[in-house]
N, C-alpha and C positions, 0 to 999 in steps of 0.2 A: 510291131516291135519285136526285136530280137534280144535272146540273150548272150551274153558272152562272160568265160572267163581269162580275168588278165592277172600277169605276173605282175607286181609292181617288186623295183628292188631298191631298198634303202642300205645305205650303209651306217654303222652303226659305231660312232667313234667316240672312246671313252679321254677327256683329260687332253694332253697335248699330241695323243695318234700314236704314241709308241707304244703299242701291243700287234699282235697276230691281226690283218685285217678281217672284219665281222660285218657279214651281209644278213641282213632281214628279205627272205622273200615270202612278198605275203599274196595269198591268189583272192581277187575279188569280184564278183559276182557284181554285172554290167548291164543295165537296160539301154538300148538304142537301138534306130533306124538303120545303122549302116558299120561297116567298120571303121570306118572312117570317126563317126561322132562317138561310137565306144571307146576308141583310141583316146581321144581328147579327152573323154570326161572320165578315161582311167588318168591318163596326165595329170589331170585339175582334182583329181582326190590324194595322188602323189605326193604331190606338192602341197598339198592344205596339211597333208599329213607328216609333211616333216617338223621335227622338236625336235625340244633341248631341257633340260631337268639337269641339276643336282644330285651327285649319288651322296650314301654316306662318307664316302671320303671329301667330299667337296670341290667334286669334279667334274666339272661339265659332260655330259653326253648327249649325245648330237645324234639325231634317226637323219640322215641327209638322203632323200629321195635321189634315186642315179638314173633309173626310167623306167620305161614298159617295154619288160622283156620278151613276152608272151601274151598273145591273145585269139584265144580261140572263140568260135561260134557255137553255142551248145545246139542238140536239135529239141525235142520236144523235155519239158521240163517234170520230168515223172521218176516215182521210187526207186532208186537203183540207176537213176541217169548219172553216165562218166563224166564228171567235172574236169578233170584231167590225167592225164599220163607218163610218164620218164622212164624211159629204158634203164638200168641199173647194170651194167656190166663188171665184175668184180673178179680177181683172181680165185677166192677163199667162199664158194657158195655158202657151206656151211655155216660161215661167220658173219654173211649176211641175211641169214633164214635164224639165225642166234638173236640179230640186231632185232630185224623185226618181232619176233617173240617179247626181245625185252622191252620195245614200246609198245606193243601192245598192253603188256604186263603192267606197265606205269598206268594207263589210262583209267585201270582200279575199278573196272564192271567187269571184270570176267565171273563166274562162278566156280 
C-alpha cells in the first residue's frame, strides 16, 4: 500500500455567482495500490464532498468539486516527512516573509 497526497479543487459559489471567483484547495492524504486507484478514490471523496448550505443572508453556497489537480507519492511516512511543496515567486520578498509571519502569528501557539 502506498501513500499519496492529492489536491482536490472545489469552487466555492455564494447566491447567483456574482462575486470574485473562490477556490477551496484542500490536500488529502490517500491510501492505495497504484496511482491510478489513488486518482479515483481522490475523485470519489471530490465528489461525495461537494455541498450546498444556506448562509445568513439566505443564499445558497455551493462547494462545487472541479478536480484532482495534484497528486503526489509520499515515501516513507515518518516526523518531519514533506507532504508537499509550491515555489512562491514574488516581486516584494519582504512582503512575502511579512505574510508568512502573520499566519503564522494567527495560528496562536507561538510563545
Amino acid at each position: 500500500m502506498n501513500w499519496y497526497v492529492a489536491k482536490l479543487v472545489f469552487r466555492v459559489i455564494s447566491g447567483d455567482g456574482d462575486h470574485q471567483a473562490q477556490f477551496d484547495e484542500q490536500l488529502r492524504l490517500i491510501s492505495a495500490d497504484s496511482e491510478l486507484v489513488a486518482y479515483e478514490k481522490a475523485n470519489r471523496i471530490g465528489h461525495a464532498n461537494q455541498d450546498s448550505f444556506k448562509n445568513i443572508e439566505k443564499q445558497t453556497v455551493k462547494w462545487q468539486f472541479i478536480d484532482v489537480a495534484e497528486l503526489n507519492q509520499l515515501g516513507e511516512l515518518a516526523d518531519g516527512t514533506e507532504l508537499y511543496y509550491n515555489i512562491h515567486e514574488t516581486p516584494d520578498a519582504d512582503l512575502y516573509i511579512a505574510w508568512a509571519h502573520h499566519k503564522s502569528a494567527l495560528l496562536g501557539i507561538r510563545n
